[in-house]
Jmol script that loads the backbone (N, CA, C; Angstrom):
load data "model"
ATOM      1  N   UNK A   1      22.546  -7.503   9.095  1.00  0.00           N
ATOM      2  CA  UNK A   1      21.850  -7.710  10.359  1.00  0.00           C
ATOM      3  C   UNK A   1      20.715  -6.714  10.518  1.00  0.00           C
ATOM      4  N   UNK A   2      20.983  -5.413  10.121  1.00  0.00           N
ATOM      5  CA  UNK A   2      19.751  -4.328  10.320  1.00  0.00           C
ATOM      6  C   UNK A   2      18.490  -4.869   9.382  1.00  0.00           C
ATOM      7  N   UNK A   3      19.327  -5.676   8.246  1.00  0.00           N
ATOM      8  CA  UNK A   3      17.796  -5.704   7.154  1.00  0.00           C
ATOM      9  C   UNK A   3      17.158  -6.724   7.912  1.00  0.00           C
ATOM     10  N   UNK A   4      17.523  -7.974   8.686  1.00  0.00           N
ATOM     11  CA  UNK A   4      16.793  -8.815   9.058  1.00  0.00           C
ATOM     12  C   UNK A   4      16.235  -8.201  10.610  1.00  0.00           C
ATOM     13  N   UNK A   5      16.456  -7.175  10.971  1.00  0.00           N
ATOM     14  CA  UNK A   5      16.005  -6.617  12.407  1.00  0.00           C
ATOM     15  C   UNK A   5      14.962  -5.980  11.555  1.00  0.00           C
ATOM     16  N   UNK A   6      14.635  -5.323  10.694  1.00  0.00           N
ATOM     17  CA  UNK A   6      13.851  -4.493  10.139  1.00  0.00           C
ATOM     18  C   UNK A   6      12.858  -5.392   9.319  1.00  0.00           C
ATOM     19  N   UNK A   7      13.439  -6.705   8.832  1.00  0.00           N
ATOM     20  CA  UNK A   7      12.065  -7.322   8.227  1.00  0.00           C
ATOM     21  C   UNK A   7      11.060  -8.301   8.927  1.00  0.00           C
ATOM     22  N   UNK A   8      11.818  -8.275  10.794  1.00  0.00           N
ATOM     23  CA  UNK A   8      11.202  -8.893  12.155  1.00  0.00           C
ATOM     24  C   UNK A   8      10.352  -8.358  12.436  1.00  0.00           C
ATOM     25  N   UNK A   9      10.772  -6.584  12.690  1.00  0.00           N
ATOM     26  CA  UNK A   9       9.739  -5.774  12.939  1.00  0.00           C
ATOM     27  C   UNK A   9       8.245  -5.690  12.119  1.00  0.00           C
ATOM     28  N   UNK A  10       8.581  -5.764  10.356  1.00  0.00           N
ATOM     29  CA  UNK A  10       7.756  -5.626   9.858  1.00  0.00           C
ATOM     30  C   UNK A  10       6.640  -6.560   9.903  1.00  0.00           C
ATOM     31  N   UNK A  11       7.262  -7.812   9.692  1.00  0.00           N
ATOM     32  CA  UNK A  11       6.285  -9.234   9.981  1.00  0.00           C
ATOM     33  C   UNK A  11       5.569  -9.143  11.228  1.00  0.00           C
ATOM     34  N   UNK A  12       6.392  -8.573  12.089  1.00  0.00           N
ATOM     35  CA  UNK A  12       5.647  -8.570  13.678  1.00  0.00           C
ATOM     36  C   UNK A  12       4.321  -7.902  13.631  1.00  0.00           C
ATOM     37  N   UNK A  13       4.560  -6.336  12.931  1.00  0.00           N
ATOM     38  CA  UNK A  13       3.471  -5.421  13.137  1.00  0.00           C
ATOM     39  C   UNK A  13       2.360  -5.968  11.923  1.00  0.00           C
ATOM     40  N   UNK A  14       2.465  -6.945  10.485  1.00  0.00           N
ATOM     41  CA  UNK A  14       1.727  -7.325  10.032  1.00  0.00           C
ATOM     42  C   UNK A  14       1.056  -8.991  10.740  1.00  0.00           C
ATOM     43  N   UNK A  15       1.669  -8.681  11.469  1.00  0.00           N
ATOM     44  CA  UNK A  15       0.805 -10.385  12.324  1.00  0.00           C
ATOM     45  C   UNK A  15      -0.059  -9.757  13.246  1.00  0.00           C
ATOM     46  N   UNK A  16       0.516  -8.467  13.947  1.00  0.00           N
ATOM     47  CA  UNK A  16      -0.377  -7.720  14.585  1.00  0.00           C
ATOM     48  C   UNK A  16      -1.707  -7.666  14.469  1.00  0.00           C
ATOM     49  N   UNK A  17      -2.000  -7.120  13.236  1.00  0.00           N
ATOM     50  CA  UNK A  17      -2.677  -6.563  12.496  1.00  0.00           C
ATOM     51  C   UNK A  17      -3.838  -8.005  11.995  1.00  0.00           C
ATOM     52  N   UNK A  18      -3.610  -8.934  12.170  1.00  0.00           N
ATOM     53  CA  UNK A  18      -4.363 -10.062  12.026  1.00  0.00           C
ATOM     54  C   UNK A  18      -4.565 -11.075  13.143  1.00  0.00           C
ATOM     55  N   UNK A  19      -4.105 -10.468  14.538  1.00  0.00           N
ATOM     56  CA  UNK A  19      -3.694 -11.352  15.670  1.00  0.00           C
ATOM     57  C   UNK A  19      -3.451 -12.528  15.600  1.00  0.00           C
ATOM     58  N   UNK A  20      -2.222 -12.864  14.651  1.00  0.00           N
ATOM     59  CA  UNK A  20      -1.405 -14.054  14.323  1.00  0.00           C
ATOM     60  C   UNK A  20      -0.244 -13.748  15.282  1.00  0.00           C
ATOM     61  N   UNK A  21       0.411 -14.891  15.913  1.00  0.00           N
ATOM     62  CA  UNK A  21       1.783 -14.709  16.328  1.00  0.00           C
ATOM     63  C   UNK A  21       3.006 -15.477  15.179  1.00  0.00           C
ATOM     64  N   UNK A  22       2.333 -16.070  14.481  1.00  0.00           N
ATOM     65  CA  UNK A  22       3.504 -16.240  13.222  1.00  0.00           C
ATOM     66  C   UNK A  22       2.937 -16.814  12.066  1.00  0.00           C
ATOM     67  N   UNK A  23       3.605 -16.810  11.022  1.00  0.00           N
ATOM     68  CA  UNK A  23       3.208 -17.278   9.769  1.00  0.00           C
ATOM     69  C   UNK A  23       1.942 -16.289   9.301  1.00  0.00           C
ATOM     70  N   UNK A  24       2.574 -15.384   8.328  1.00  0.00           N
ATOM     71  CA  UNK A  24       1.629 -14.758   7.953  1.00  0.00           C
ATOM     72  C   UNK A  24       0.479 -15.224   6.568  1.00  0.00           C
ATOM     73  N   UNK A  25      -0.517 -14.809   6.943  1.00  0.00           N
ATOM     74  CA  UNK A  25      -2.108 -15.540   6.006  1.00  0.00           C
ATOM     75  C   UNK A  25      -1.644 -15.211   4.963  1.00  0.00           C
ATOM     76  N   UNK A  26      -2.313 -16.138   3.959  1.00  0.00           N
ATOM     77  CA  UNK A  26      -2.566 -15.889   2.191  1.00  0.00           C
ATOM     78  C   UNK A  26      -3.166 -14.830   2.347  1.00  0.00           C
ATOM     79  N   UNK A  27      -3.208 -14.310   1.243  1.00  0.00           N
ATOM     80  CA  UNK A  27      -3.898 -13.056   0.339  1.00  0.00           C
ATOM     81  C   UNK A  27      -5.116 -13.389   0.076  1.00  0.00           C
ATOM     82  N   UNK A  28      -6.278 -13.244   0.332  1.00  0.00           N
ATOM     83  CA  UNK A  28      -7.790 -13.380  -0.232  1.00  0.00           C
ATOM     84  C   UNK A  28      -8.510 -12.594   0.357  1.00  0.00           C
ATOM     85  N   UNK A  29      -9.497 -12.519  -0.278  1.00  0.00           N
ATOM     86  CA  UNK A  29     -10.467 -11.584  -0.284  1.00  0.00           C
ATOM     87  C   UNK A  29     -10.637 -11.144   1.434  1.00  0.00           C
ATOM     88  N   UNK A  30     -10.964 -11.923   2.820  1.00  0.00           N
ATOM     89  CA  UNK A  30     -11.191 -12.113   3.892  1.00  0.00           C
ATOM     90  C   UNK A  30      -9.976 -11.256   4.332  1.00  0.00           C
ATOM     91  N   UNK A  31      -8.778 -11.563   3.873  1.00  0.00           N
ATOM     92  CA  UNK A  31      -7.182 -10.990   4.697  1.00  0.00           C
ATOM     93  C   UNK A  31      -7.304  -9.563   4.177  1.00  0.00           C
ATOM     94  N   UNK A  32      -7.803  -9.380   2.508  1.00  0.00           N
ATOM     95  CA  UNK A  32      -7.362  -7.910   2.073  1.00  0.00           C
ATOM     96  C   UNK A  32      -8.672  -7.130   2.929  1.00  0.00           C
ATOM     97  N   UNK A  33      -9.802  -7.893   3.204  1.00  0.00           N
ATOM     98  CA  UNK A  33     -10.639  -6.696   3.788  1.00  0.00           C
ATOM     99  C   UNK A  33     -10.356  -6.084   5.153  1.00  0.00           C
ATOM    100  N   UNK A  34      -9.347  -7.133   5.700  1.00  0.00           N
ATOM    101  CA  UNK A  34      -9.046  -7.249   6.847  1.00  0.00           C
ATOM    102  C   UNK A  34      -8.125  -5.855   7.241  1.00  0.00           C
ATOM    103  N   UNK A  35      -7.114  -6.156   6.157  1.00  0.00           N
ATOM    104  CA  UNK A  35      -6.370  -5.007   6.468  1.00  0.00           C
ATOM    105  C   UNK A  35      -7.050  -3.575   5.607  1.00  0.00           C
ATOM    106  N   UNK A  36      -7.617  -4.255   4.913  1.00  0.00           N
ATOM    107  CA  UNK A  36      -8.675  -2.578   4.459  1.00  0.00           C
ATOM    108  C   UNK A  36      -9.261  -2.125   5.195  1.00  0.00           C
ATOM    109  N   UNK A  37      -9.768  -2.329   6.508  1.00  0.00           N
ATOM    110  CA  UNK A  37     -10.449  -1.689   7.493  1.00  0.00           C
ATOM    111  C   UNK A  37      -9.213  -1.129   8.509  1.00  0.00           C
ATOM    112  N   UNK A  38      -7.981  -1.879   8.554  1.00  0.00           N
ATOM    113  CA  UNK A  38      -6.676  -1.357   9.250  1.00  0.00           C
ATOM    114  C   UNK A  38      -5.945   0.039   8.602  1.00  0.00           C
ATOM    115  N   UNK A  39      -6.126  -0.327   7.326  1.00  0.00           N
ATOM    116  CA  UNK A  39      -5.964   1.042   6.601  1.00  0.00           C
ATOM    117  C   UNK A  39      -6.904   1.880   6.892  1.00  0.00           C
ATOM    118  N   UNK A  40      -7.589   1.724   6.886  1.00  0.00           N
ATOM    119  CA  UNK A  40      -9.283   2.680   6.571  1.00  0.00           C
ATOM    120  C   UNK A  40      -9.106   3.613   8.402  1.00  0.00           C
ATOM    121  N   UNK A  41      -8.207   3.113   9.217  1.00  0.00           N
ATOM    122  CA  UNK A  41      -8.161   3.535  10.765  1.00  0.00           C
ATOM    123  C   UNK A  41      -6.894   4.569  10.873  1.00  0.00           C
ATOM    124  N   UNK A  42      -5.700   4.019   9.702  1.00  0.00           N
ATOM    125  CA  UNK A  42      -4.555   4.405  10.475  1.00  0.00           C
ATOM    126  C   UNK A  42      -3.648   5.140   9.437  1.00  0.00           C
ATOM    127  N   UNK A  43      -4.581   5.218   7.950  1.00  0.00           N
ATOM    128  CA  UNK A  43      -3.807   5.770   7.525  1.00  0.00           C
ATOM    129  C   UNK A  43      -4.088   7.267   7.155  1.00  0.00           C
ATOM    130  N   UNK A  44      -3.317   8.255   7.202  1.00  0.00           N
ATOM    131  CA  UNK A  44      -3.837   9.482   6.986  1.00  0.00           C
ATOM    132  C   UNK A  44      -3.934  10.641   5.479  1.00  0.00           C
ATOM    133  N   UNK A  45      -4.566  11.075   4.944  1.00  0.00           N
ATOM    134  CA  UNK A  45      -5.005  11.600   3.731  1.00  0.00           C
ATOM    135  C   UNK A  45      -5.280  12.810   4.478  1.00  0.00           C
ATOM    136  N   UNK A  46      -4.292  13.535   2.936  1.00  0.00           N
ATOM    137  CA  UNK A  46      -3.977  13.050   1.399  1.00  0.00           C
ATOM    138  C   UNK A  46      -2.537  12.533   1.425  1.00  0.00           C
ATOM    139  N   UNK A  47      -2.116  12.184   0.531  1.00  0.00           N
ATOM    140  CA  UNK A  47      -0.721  11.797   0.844  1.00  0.00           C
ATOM    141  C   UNK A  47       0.178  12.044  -0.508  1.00  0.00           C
ATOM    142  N   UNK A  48       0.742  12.102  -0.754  1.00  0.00           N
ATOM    143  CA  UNK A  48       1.582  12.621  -1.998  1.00  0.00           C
ATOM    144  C   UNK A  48       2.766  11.942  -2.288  1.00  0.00           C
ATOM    145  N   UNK A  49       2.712  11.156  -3.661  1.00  0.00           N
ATOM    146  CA  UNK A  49       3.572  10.415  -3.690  1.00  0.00           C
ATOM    147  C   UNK A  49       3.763  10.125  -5.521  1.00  0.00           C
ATOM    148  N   UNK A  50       3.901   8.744  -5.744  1.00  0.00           N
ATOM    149  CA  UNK A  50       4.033   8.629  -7.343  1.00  0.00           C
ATOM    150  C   UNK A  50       3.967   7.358  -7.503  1.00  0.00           C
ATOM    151  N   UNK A  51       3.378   6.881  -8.757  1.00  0.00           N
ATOM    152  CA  UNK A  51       3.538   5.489  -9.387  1.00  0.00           C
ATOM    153  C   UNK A  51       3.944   5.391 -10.530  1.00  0.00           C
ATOM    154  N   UNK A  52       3.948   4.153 -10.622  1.00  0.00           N
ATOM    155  CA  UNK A  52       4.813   3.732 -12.119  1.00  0.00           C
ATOM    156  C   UNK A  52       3.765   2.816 -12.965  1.00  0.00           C
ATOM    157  N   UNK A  53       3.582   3.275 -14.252  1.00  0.00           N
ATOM    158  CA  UNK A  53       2.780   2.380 -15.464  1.00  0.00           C
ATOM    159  C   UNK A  53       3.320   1.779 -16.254  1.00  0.00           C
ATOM    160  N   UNK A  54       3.493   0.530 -16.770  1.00  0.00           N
ATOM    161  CA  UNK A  54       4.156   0.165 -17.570  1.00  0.00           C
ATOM    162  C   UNK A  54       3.388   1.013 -18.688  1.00  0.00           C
ATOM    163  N   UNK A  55       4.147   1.077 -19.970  1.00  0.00           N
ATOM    164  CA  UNK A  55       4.038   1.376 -21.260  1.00  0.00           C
ATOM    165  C   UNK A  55       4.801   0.792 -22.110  1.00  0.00           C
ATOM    166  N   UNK A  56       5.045  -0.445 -22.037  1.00  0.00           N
ATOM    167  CA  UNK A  56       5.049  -1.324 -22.959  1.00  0.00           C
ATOM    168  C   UNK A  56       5.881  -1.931 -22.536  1.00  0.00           C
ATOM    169  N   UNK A  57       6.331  -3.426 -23.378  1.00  0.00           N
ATOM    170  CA  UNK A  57       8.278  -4.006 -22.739  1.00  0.00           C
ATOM    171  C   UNK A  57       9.345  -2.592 -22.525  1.00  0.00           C
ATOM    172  N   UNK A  58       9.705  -3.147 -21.180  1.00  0.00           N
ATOM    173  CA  UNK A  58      10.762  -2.770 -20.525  1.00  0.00           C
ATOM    174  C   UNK A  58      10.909  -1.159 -20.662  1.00  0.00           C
ATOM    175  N   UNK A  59       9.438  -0.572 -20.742  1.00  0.00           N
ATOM    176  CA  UNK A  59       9.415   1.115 -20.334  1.00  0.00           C
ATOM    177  C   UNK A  59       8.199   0.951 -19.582  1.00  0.00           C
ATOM    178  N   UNK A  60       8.334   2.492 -18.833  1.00  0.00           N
ATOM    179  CA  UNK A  60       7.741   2.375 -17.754  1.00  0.00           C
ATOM    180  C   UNK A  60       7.844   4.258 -17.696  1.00  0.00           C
ATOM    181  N   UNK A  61       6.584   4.510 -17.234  1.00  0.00           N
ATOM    182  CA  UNK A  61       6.886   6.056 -16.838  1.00  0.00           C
ATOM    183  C   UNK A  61       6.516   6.492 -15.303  1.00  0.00           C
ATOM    184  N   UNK A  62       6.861   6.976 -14.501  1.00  0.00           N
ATOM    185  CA  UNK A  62       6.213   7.833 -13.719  1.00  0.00           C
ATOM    186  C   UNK A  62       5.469   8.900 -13.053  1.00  0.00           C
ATOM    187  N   UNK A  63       4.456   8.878 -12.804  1.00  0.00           N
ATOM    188  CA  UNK A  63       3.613   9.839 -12.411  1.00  0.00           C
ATOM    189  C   UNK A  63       3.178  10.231 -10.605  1.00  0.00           C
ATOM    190  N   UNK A  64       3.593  11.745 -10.783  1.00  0.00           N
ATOM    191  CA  UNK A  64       2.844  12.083  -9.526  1.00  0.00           C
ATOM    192  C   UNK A  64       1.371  12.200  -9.100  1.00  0.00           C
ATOM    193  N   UNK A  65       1.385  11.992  -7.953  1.00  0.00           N
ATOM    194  CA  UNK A  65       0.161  11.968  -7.624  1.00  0.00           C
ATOM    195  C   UNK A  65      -0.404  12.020  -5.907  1.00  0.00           C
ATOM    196  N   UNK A  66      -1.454  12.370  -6.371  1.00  0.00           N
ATOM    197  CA  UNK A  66      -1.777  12.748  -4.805  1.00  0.00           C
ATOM    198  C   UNK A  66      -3.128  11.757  -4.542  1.00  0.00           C
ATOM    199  N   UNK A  67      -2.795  10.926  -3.600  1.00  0.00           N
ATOM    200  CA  UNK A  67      -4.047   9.905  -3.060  1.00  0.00           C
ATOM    201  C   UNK A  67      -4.837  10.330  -2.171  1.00  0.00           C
ATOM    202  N   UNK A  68      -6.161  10.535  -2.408  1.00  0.00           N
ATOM    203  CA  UNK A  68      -7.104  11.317  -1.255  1.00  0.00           C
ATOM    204  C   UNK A  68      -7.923  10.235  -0.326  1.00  0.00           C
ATOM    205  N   UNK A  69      -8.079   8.629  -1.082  1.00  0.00           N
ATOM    206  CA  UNK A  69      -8.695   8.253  -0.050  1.00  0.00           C
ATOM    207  C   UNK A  69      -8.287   6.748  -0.760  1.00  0.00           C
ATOM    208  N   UNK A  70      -8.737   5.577  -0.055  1.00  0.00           N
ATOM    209  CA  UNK A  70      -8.770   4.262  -0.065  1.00  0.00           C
ATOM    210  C   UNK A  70      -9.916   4.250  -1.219  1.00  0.00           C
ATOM    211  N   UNK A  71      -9.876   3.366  -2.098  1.00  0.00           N
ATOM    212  CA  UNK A  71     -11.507   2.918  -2.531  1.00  0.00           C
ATOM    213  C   UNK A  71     -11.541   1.485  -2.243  1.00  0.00           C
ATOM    214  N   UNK A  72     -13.230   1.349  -2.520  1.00  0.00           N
ATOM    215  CA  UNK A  72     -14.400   0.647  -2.030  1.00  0.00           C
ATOM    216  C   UNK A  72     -13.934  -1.064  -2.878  1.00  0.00           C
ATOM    217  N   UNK A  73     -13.252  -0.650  -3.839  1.00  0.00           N
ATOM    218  CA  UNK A  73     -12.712  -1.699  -4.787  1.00  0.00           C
ATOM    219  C   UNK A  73     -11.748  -2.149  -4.650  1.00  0.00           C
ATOM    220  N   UNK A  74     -11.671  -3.843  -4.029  1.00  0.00           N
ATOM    221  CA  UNK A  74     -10.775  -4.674  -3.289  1.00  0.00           C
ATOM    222  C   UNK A  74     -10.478  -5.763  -4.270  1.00  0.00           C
ATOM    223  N   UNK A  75      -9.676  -5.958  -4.833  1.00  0.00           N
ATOM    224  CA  UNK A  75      -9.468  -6.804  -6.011  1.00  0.00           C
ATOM    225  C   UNK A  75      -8.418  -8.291  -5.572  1.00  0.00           C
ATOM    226  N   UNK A  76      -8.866  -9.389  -5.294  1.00  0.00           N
ATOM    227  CA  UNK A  76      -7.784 -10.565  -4.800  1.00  0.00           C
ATOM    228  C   UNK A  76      -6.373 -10.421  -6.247  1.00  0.00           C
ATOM    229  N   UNK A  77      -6.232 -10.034  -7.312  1.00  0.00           N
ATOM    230  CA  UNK A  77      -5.230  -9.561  -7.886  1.00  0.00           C
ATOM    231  C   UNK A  77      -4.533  -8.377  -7.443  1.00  0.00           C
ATOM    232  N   UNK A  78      -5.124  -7.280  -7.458  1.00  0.00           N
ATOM    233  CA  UNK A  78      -4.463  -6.313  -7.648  1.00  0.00           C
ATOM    234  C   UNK A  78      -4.620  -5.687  -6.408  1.00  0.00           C
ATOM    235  N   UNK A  79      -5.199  -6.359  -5.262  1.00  0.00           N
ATOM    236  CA  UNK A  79      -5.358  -5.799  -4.085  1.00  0.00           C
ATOM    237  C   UNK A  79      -6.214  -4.826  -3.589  1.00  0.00           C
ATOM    238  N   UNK A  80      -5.569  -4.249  -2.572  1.00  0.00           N
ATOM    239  CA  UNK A  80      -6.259  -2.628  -1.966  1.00  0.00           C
ATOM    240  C   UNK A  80      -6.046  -1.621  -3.229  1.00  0.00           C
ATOM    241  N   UNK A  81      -7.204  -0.696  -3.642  1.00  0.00           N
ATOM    242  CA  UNK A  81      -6.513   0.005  -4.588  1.00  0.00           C
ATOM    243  C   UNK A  81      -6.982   2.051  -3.863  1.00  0.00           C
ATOM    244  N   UNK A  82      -6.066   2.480  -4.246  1.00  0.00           N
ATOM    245  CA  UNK A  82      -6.364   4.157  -3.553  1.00  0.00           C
ATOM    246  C   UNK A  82      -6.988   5.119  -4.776  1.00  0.00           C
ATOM    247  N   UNK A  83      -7.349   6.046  -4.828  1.00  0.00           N
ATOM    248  CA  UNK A  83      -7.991   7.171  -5.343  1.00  0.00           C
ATOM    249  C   UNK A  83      -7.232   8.529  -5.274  1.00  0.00           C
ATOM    250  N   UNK A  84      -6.735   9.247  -6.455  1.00  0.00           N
ATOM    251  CA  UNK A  84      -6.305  10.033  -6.026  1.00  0.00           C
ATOM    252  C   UNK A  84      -6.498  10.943  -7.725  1.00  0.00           C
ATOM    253  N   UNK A  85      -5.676  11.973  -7.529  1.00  0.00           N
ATOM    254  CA  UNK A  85      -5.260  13.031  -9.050  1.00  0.00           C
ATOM    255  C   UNK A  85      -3.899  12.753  -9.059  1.00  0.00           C
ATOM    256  N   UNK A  86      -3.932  12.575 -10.396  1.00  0.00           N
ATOM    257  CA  UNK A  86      -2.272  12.769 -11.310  1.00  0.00           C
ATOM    258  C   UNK A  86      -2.564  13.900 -11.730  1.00  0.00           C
ATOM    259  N   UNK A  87      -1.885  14.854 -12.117  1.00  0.00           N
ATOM    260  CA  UNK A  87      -2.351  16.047 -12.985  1.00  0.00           C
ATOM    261  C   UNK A  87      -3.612  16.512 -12.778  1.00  0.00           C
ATOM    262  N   UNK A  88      -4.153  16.267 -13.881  1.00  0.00           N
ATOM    263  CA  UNK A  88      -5.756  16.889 -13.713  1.00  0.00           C
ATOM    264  C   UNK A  88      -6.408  15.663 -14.009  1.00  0.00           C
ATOM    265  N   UNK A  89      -6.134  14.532 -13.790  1.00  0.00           N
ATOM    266  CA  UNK A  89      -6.934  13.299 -14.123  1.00  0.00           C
ATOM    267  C   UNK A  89      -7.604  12.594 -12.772  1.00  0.00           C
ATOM    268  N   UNK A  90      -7.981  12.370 -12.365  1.00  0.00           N
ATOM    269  CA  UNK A  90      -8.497  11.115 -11.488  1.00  0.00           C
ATOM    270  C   UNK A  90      -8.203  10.048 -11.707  1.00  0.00           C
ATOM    271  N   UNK A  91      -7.686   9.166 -10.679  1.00  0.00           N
ATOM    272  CA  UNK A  91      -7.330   7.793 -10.971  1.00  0.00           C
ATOM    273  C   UNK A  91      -7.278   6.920 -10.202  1.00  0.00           C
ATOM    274  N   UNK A  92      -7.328   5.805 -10.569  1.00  0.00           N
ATOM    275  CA  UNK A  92      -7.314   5.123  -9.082  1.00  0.00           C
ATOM    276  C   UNK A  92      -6.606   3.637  -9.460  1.00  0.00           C
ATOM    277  N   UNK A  93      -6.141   3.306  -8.337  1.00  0.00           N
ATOM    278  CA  UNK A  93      -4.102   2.410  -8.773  1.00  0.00           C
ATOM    279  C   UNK A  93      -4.664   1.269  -7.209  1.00  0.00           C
ATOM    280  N   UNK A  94      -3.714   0.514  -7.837  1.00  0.00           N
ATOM    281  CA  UNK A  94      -3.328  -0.464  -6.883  1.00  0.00           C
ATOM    282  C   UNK A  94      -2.509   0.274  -5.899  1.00  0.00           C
ATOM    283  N   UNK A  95      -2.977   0.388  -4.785  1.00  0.00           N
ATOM    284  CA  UNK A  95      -1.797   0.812  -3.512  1.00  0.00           C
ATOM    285  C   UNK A  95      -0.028  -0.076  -3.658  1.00  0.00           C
ATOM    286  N   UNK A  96      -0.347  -0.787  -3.762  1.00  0.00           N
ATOM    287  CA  UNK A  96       0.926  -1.886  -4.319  1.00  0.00           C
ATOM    288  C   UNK A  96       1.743  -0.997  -5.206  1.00  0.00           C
ATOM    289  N   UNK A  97       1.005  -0.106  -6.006  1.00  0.00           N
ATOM    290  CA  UNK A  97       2.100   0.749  -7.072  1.00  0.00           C
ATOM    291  C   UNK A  97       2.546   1.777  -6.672  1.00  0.00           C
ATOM    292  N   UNK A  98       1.660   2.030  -5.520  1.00  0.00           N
ATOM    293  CA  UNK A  98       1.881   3.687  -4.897  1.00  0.00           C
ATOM    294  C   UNK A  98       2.953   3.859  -4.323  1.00  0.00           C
ATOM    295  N   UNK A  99       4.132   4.863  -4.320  1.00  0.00           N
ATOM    296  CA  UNK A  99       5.277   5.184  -3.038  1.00  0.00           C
ATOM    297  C   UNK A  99       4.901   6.533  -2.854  1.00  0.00           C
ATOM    298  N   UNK A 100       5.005   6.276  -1.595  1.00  0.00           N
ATOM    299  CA  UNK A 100       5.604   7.828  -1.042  1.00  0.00           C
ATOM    300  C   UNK A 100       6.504   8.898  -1.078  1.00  0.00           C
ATOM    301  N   UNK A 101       6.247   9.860  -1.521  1.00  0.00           N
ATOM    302  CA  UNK A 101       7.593  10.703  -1.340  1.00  0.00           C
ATOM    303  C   UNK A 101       8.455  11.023  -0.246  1.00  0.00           C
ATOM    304  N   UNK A 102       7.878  10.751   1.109  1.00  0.00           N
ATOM    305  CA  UNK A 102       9.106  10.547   2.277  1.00  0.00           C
ATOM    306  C   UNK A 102       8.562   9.179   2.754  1.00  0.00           C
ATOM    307  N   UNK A 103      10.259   9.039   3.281  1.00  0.00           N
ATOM    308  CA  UNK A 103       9.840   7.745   4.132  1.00  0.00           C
ATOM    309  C   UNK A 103       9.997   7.956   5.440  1.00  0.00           C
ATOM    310  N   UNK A 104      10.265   9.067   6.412  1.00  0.00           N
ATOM    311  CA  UNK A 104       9.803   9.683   7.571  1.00  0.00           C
ATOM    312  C   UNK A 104       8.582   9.873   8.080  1.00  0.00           C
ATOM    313  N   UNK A 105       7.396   9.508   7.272  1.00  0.00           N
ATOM    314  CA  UNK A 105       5.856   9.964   7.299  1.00  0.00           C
ATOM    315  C   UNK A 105       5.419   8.635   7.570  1.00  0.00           C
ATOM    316  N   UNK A 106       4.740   8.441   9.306  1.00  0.00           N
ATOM    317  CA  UNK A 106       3.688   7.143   9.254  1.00  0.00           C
ATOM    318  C   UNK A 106       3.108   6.578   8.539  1.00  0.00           C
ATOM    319  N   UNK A 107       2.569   7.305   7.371  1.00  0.00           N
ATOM    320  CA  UNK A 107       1.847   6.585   5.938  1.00  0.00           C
ATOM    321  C   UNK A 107       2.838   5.871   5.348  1.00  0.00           C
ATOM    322  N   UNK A 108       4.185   6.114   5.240  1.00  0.00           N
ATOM    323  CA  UNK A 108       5.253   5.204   4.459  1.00  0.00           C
ATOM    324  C   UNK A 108       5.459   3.787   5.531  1.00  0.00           C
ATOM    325  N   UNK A 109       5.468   3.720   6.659  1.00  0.00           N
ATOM    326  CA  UNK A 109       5.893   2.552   7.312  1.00  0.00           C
ATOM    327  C   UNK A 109       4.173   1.526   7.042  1.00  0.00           C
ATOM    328  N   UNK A 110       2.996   2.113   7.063  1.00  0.00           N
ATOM    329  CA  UNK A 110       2.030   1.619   6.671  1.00  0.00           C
ATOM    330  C   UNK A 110       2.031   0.572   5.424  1.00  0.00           C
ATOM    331  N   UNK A 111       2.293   1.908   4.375  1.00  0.00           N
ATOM    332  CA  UNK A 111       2.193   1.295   2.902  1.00  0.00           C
ATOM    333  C   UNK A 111       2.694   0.244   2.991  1.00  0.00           C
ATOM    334  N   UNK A 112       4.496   0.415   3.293  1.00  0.00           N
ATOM    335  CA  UNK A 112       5.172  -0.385   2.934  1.00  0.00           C
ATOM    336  C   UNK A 112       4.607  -1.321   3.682  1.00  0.00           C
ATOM    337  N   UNK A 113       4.369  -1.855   4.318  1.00  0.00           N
ATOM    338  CA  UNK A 113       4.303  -3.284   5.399  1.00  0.00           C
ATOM    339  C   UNK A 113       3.150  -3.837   4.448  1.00  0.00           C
ATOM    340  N   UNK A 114       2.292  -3.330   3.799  1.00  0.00           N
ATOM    341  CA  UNK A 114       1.075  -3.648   2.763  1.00  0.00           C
ATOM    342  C   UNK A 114       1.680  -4.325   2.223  1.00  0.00           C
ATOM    343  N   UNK A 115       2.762  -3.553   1.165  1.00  0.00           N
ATOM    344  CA  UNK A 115       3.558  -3.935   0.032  1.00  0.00           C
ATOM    345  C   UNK A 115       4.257  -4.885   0.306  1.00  0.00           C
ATOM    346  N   UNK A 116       4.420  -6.015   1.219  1.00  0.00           N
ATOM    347  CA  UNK A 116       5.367  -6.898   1.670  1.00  0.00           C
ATOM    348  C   UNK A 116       4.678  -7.677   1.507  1.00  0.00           C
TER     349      UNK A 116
END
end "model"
wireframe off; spacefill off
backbone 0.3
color backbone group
């Protein structure tokens, strides 16, 4: 019962976010810019967290990383993508791959509702 109270809420605040009262929009270019400007308002940097790369069948590694800002590059595949350092590299990922290291932090209830 909590997961379906919690995936009401989420749909709610992503219909919000498009002033839909139900049925949430396809994915295209128009919806991702849409919420790229919702991000671009509400979410706060830097944020510190980690993703995962595949490296080949069925491995996968993880890397930390710290995201400093949204970029300009909106991809109808791969979505919103963020900017940040792994190590000493620069990089820049699909937000879709990104987690947070807490999920107490407004940026995690953000992401995630993206990621849905």
């Amino acid at each position: 019962m909590n997961v379906n109270i919690s995936w009401i809420e989420q749909e709610q605040r992503i219909l919000h976010i498009f002033q839909l009262n139900k049925s949430l929009p396809e994915v295209n270019s128009e919806t991702l810019e849409r919420y790229f400007a919702f991000l671009t308002k509400n979410v706060l940097f830097p944020i510190q967290g980690t993703f995962d790369q595949e490296m080949g069948s069925l491995h996968h590694t993880t890397y930390p990383v710290i995201v400093e800002h949204l970029s300009e590059d909106i991809d109808e595949f791969y979505g919103i993508c963020v900017e940040g350092v792994a190590g000493k590299k620069n990089v820049e990922i699909p937000l879709a791959y990104f987690n947070c290291n807490t999920t107490d932090h407004r940026n995690y209830r953000l992401i995630d509702d993206y990621k849905t």
